[in-house]
PyMOL Python script that loads the backbone (N, CA, C, O; Angstrom):
from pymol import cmd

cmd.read_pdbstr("""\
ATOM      1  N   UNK A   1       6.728 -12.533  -2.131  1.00  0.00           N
ATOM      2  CA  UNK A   1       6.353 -11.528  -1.136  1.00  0.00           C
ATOM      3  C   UNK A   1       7.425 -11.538  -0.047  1.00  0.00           C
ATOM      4  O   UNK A   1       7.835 -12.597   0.427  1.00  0.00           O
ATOM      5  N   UNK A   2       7.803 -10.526   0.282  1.00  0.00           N
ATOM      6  CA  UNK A   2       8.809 -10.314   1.435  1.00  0.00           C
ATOM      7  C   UNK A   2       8.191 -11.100   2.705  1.00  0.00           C
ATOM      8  O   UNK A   2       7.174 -11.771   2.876  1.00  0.00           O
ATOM      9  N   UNK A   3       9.124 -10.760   3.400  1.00  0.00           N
ATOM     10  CA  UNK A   3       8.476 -11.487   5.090  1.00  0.00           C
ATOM     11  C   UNK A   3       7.841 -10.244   5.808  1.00  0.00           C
ATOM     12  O   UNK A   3       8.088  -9.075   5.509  1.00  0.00           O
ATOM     13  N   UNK A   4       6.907 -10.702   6.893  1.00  0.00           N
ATOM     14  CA  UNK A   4       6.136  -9.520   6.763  1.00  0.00           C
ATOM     15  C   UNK A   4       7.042  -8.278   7.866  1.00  0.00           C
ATOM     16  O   UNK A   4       6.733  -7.094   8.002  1.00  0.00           O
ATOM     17  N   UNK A   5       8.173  -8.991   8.519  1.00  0.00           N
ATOM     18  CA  UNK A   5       9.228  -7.498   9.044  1.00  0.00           C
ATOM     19  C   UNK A   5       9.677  -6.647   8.494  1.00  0.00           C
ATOM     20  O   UNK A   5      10.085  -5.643   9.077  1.00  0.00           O
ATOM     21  N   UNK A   6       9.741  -6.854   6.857  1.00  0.00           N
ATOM     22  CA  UNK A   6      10.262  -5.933   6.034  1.00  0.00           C
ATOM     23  C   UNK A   6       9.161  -4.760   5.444  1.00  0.00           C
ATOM     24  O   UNK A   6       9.455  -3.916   4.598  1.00  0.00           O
ATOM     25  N   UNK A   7       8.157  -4.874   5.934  1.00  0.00           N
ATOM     26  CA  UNK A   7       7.102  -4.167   5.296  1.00  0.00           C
ATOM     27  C   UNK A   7       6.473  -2.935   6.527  1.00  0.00           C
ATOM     28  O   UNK A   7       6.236  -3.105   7.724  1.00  0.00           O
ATOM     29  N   UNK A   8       6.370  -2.021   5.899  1.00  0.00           N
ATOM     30  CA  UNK A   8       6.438  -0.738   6.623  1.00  0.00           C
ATOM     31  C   UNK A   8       5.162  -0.478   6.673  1.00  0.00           C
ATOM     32  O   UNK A   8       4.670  -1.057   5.703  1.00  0.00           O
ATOM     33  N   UNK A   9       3.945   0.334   7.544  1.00  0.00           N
ATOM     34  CA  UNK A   9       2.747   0.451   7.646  1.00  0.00           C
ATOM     35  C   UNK A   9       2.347   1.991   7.143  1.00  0.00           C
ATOM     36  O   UNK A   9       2.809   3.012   7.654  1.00  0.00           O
ATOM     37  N   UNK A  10       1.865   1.972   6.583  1.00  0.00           N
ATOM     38  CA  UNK A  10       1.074   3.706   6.351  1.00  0.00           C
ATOM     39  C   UNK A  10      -0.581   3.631   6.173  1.00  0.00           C
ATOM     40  O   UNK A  10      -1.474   3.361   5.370  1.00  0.00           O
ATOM     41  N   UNK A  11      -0.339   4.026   7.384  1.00  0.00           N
ATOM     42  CA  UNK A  11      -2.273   4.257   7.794  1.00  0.00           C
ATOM     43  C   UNK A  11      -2.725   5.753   7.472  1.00  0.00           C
ATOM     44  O   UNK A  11      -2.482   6.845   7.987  1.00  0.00           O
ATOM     45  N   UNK A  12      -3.667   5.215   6.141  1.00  0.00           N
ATOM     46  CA  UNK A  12      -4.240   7.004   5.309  1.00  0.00           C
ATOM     47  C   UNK A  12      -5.306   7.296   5.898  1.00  0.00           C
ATOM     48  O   UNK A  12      -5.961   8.255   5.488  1.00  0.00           O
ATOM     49  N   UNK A  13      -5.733   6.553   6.987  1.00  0.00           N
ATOM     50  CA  UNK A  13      -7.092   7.235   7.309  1.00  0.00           C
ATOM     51  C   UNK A  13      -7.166   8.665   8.039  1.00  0.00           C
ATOM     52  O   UNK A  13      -7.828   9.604   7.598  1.00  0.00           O
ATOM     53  N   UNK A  14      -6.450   8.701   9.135  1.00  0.00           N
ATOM     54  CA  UNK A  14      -6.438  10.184   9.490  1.00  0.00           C
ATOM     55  C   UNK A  14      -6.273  11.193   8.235  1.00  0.00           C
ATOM     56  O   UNK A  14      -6.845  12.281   8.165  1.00  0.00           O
ATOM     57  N   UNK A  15      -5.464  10.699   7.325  1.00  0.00           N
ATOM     58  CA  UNK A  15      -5.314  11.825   6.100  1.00  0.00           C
ATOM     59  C   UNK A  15      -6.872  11.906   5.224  1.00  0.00           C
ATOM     60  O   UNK A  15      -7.185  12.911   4.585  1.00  0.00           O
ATOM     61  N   UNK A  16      -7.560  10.950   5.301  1.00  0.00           N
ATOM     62  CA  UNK A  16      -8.600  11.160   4.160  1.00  0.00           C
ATOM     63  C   UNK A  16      -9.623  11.606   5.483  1.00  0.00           C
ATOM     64  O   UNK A  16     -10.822  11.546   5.213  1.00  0.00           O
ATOM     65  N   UNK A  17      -9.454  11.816   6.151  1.00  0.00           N
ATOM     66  CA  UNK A  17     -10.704  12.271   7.054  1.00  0.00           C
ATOM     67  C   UNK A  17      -9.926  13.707   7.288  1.00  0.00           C
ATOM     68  O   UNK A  17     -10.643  14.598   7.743  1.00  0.00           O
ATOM     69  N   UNK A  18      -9.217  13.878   7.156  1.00  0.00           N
ATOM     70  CA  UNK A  18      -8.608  15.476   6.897  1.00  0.00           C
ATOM     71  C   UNK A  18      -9.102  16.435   5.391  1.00  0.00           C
ATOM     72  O   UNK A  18      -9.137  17.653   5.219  1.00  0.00           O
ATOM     73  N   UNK A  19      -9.385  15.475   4.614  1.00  0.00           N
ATOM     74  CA  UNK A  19      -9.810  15.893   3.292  1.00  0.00           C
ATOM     75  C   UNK A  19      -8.809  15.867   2.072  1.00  0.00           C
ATOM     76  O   UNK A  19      -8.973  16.294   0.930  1.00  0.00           O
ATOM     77  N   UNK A  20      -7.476  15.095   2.783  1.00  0.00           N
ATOM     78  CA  UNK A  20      -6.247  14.819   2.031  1.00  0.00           C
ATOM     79  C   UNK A  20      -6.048  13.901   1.264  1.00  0.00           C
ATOM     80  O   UNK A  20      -6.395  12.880   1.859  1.00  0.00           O
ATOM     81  N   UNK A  21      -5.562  13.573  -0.064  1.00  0.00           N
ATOM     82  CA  UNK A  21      -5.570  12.599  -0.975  1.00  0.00           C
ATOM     83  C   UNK A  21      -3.967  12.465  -0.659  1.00  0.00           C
ATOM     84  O   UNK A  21      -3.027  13.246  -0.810  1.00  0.00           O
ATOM     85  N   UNK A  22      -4.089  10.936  -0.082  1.00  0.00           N
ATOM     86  CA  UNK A  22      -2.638  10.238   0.442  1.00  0.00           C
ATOM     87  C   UNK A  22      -2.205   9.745  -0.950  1.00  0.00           C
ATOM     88  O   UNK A  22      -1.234   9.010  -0.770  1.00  0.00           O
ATOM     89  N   UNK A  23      -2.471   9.819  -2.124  1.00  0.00           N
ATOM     90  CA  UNK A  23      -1.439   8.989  -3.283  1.00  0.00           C
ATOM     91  C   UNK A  23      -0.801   9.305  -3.307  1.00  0.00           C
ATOM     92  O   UNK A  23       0.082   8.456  -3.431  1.00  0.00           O
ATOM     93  N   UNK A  24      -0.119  11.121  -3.227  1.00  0.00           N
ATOM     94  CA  UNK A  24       1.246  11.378  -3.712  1.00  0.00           C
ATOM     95  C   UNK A  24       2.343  10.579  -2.445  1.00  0.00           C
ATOM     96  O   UNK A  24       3.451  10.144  -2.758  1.00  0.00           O
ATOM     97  N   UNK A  25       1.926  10.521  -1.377  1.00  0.00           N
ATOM     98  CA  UNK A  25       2.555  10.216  -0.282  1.00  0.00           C
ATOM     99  C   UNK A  25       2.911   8.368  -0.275  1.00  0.00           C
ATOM    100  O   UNK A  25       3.955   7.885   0.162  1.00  0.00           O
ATOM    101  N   UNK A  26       2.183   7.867  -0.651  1.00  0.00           N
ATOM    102  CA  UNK A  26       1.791   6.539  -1.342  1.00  0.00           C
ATOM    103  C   UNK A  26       2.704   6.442  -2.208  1.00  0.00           C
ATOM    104  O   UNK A  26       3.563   5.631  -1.862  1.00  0.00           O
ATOM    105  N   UNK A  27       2.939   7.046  -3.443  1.00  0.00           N
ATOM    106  CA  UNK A  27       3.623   6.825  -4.546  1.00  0.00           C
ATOM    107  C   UNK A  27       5.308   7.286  -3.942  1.00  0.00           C
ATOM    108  O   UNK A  27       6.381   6.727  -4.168  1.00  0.00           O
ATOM    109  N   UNK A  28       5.024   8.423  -3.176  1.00  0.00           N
ATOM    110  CA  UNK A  28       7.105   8.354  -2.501  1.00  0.00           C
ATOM    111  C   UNK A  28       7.043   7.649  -1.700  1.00  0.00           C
ATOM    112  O   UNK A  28       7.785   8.219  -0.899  1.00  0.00           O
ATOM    113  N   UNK A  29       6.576   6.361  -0.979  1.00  0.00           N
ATOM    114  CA  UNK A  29       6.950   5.389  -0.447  1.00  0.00           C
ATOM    115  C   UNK A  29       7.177   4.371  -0.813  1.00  0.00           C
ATOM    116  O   UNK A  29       8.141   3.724  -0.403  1.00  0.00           O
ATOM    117  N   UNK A  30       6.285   3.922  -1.753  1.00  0.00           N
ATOM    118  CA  UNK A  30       6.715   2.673  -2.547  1.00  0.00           C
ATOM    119  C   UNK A  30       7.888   3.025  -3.233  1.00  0.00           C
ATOM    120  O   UNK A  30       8.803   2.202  -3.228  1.00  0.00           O
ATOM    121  N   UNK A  31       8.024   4.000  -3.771  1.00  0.00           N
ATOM    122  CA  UNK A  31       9.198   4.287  -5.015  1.00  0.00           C
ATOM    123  C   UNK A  31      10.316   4.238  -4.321  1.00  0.00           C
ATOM    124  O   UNK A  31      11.332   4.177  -5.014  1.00  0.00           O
ATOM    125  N   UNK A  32      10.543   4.248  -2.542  1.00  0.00           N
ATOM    126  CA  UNK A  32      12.028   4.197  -2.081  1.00  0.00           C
ATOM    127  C   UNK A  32      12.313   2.818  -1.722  1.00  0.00           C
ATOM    128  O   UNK A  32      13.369   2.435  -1.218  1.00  0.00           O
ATOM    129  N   UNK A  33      11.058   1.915  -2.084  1.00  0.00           N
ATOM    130  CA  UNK A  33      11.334  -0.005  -1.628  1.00  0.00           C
ATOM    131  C   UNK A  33      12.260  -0.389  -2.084  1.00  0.00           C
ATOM    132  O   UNK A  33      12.507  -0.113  -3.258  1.00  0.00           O
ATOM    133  N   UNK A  34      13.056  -1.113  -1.380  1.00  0.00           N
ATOM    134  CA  UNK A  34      14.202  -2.118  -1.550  1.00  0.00           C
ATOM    135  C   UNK A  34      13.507  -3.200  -1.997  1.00  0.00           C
ATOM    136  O   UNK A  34      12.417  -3.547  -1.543  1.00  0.00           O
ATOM    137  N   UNK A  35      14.378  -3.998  -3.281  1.00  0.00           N
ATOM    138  CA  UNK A  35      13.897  -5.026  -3.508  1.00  0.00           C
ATOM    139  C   UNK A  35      13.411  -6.468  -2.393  1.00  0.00           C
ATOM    140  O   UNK A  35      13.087  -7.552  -2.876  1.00  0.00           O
ATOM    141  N   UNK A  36      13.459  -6.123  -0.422  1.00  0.00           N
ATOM    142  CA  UNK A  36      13.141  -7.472  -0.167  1.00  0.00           C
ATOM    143  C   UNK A  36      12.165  -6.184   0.727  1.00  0.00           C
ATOM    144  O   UNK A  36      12.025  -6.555   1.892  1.00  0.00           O
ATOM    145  N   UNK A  37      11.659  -5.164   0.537  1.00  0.00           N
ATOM    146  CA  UNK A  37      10.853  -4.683   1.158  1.00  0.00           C
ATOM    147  C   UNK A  37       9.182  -4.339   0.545  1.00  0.00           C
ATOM    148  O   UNK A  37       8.678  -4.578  -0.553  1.00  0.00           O
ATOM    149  N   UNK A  38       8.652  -3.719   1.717  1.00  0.00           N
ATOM    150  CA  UNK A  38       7.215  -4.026   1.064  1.00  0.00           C
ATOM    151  C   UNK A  38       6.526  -2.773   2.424  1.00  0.00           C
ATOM    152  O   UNK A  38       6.930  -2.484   3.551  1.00  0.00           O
ATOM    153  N   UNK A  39       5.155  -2.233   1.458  1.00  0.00           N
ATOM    154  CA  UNK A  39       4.587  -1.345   2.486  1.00  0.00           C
ATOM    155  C   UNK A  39       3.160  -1.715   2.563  1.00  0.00           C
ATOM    156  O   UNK A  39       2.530  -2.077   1.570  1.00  0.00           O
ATOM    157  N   UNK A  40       2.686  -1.629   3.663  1.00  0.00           N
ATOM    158  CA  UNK A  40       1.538  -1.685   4.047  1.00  0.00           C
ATOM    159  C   UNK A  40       0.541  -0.776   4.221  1.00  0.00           C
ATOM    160  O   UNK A  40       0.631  -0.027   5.193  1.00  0.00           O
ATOM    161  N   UNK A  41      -0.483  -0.671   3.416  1.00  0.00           N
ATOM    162  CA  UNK A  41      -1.495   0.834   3.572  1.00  0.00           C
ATOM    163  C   UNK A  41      -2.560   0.588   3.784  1.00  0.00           C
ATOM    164  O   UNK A  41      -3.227  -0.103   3.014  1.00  0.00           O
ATOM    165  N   UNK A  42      -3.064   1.134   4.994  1.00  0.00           N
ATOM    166  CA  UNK A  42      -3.867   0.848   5.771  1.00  0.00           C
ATOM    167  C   UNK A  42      -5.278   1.795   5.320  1.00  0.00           C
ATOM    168  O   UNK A  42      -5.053   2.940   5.712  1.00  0.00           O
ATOM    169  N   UNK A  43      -6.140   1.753   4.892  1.00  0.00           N
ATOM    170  CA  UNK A  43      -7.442   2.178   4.068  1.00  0.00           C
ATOM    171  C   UNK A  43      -8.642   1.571   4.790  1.00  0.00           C
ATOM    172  O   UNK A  43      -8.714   0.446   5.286  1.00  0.00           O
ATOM    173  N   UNK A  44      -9.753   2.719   4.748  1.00  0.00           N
ATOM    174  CA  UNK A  44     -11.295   2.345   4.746  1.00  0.00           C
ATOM    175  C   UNK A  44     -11.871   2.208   4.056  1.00  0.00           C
ATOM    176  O   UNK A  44     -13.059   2.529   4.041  1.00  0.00           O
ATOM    177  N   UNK A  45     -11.115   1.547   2.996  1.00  0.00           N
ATOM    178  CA  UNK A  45     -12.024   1.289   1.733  1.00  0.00           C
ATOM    179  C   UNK A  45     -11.066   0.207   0.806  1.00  0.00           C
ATOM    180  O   UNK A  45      -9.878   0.011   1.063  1.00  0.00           O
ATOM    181  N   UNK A  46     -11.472  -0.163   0.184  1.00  0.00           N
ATOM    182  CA  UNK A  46     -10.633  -1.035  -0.567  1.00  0.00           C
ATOM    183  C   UNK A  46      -9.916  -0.123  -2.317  1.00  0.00           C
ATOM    184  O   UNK A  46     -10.522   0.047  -3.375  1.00  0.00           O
ATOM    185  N   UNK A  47      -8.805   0.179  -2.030  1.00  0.00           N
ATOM    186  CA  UNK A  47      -8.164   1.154  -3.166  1.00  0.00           C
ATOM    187  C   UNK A  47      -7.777   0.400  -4.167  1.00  0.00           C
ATOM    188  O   UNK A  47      -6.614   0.112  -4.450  1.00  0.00           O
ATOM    189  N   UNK A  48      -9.056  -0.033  -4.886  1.00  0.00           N
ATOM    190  CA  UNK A  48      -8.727  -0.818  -6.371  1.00  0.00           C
ATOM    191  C   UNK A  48      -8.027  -0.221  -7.105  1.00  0.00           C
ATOM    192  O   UNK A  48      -7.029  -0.766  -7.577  1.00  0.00           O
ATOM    193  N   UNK A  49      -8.493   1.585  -7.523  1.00  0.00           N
ATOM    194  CA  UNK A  49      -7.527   2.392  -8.412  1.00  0.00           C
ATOM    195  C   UNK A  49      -5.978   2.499  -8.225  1.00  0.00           C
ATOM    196  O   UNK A  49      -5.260   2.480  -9.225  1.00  0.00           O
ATOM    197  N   UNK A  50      -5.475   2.605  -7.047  1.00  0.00           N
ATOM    198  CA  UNK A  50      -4.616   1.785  -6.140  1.00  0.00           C
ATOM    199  C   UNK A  50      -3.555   0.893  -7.043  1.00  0.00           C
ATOM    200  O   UNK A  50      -2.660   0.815  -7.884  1.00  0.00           O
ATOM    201  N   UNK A  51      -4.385   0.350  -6.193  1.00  0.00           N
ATOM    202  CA  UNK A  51      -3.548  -1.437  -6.875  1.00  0.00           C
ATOM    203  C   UNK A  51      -3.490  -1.534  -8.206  1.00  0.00           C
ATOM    204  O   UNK A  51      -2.613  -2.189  -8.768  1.00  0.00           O
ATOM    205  N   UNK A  52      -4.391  -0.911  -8.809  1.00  0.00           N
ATOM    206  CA  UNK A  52      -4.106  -1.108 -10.906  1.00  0.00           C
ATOM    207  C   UNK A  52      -2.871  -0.133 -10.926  1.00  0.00           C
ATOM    208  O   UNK A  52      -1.836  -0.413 -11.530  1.00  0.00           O
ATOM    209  N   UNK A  53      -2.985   0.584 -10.493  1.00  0.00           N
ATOM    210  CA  UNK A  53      -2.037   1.958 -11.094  1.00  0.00           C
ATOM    211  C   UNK A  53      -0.502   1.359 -10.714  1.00  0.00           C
ATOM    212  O   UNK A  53       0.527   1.463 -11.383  1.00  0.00           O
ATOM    213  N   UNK A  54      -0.705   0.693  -9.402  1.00  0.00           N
ATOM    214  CA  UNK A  54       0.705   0.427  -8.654  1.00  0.00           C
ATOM    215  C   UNK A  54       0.986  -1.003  -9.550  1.00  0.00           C
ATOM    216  O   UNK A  54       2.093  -1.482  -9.795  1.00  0.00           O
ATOM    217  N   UNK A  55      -0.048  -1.423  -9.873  1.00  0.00           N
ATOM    218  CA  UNK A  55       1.004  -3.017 -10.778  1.00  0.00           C
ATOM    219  C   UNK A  55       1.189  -2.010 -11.885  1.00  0.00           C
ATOM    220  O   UNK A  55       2.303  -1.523 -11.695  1.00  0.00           O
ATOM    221  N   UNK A  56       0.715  -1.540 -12.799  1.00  0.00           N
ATOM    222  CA  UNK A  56       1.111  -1.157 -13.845  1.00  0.00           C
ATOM    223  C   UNK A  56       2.462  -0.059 -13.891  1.00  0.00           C
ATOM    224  O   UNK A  56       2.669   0.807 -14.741  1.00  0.00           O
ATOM    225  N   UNK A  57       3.273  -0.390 -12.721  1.00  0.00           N
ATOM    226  CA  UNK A  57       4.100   0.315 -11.898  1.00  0.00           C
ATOM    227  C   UNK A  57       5.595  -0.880 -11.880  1.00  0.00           C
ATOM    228  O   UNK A  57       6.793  -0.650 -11.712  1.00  0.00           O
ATOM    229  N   UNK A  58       4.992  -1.910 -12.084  1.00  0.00           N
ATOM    230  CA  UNK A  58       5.409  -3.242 -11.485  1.00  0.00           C
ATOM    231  C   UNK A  58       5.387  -3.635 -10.390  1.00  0.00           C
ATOM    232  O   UNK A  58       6.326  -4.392 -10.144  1.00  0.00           O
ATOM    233  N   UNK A  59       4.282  -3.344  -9.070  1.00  0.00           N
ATOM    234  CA  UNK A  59       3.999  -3.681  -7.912  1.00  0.00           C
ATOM    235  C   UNK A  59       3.199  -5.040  -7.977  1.00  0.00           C
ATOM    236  O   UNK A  59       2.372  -5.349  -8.835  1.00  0.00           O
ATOM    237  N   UNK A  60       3.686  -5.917  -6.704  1.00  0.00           N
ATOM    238  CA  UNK A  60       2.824  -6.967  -6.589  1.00  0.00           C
ATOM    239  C   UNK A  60       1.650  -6.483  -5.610  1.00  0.00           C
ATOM    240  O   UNK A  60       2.108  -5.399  -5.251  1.00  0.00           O
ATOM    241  N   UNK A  61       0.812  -6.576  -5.167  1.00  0.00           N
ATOM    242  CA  UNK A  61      -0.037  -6.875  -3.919  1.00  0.00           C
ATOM    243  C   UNK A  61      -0.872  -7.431  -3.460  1.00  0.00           C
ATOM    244  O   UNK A  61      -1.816  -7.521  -4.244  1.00  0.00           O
ATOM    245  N   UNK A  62      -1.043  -7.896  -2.517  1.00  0.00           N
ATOM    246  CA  UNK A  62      -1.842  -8.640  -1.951  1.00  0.00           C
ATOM    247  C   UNK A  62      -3.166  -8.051  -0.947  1.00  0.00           C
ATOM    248  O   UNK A  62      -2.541  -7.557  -0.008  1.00  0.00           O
ATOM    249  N   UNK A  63      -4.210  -7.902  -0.735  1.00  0.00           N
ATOM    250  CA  UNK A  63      -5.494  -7.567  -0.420  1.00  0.00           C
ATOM    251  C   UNK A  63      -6.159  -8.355   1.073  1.00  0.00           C
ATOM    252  O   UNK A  63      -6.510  -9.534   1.107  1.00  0.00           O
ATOM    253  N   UNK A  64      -6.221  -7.421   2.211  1.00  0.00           N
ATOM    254  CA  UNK A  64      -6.719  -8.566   3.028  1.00  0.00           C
ATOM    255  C   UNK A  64      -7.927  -7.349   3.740  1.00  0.00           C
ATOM    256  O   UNK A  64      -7.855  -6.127   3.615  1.00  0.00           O
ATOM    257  N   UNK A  65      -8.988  -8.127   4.484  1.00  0.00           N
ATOM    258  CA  UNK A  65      -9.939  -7.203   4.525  1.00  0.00           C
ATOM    259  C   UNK A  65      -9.265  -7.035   6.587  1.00  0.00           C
ATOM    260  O   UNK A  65      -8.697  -8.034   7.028  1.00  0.00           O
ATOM    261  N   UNK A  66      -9.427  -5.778   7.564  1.00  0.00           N
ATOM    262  CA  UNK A  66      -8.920  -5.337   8.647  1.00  0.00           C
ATOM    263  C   UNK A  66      -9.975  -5.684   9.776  1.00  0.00           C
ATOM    264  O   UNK A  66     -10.732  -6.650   9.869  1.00  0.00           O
ATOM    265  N   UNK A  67      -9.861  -5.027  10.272  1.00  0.00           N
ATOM    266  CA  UNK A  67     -10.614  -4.768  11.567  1.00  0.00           C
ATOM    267  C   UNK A  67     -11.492  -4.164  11.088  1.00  0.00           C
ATOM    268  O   UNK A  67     -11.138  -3.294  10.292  1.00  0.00           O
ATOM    269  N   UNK A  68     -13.379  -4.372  11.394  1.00  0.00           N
ATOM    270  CA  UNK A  68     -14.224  -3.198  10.550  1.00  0.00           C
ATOM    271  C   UNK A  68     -14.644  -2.984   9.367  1.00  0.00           C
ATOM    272  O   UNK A  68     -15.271  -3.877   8.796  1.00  0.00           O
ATOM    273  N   UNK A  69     -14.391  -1.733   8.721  1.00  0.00           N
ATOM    274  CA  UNK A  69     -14.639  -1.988   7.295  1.00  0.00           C
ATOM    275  C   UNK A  69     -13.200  -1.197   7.015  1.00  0.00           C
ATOM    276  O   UNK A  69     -13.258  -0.433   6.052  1.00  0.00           O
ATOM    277  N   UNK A  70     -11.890  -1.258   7.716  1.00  0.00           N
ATOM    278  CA  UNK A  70     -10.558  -1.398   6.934  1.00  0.00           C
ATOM    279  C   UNK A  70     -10.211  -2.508   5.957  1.00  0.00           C
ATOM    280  O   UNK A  70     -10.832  -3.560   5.805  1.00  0.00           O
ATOM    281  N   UNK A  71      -9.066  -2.086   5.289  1.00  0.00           N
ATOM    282  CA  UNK A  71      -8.627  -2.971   4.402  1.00  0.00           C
ATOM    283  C   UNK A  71      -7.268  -2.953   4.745  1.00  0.00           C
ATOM    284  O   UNK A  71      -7.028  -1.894   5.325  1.00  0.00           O
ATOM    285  N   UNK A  72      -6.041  -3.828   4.617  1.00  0.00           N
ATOM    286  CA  UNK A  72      -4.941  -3.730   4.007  1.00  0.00           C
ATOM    287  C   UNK A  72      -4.416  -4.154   3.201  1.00  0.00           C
ATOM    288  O   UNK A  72      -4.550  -5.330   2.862  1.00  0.00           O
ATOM    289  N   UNK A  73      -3.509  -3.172   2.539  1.00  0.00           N
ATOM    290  CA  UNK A  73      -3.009  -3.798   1.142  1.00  0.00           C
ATOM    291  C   UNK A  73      -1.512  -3.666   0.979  1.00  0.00           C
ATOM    292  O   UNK A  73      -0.840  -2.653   0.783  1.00  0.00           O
ATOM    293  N   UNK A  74      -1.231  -4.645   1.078  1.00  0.00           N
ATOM    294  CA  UNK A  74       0.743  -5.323   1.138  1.00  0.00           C
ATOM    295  C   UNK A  74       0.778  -4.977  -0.340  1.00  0.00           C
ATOM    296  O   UNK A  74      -0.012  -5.419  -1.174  1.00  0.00           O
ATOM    297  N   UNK A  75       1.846  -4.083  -0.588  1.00  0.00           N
ATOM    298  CA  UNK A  75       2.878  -3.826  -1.799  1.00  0.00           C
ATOM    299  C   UNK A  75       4.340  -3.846  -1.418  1.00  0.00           C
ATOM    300  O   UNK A  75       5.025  -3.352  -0.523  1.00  0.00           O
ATOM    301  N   UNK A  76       4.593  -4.864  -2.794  1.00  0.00           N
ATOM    302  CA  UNK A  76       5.913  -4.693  -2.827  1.00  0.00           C
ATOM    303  C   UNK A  76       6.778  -4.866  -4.225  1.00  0.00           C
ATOM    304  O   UNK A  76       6.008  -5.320  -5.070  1.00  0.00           O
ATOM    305  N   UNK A  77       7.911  -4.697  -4.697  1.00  0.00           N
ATOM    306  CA  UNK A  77       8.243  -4.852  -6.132  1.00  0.00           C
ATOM    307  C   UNK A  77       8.191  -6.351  -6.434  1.00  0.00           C
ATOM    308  O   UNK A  77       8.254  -7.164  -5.512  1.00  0.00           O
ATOM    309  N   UNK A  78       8.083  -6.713  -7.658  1.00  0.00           N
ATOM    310  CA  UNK A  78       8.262  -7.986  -8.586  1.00  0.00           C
ATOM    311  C   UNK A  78       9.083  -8.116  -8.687  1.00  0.00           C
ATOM    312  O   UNK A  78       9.704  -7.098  -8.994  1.00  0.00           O
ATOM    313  N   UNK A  79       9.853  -9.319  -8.555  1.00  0.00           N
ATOM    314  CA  UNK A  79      11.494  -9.652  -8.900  1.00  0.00           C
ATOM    315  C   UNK A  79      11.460  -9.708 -10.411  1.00  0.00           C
ATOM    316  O   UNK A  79      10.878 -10.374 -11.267  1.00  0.00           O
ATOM    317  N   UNK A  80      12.235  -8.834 -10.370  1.00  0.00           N
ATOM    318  CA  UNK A  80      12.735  -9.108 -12.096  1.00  0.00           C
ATOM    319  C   UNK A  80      13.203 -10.216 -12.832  1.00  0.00           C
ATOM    320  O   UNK A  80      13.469 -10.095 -14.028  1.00  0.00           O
TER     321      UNK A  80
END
""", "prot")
cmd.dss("prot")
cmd.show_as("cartoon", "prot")
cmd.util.cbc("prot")
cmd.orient("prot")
């Protein structure tokens, strides 16, 4: 896992309370990670579909529960 300065934050909640589905926005962020970088997505819910889709991607991540009933979830690539 990177250190956590290298990891960038994207908070989807204003978007899903807009009625907006943040994956496509999700998927062009991870896809521009540098191998010592990593993003952070900030959710009210815990995005299991998420995290399967993104390892089967080759993403690592890690799961921590927020403030409330947020979640965050650290992605970043697998060293090859």
């Amino acid at each position: 896992m990177p250190p956590l300065n290298k990891f960038k934050r994207f908070d989807v909640r204003g978007l899903l309370r807009q009625g907006i589905e943040p994956f496509p926005e999700i998927l062009a962020k991870v896809q521009t990670l540098g191998a010592d970088d990593g993003l952070i997505v900030v959710a009210p819910f815990l995005p299991s579909p998420l995290v399967e889709r993104l390892a089967g991607e080759g993403f690592a991540s890690k799961v921590e529960r927020g403030q409330g009933a947020d979640w965050l979830v650290y992605f970043w690539r697998e060293a090859a």
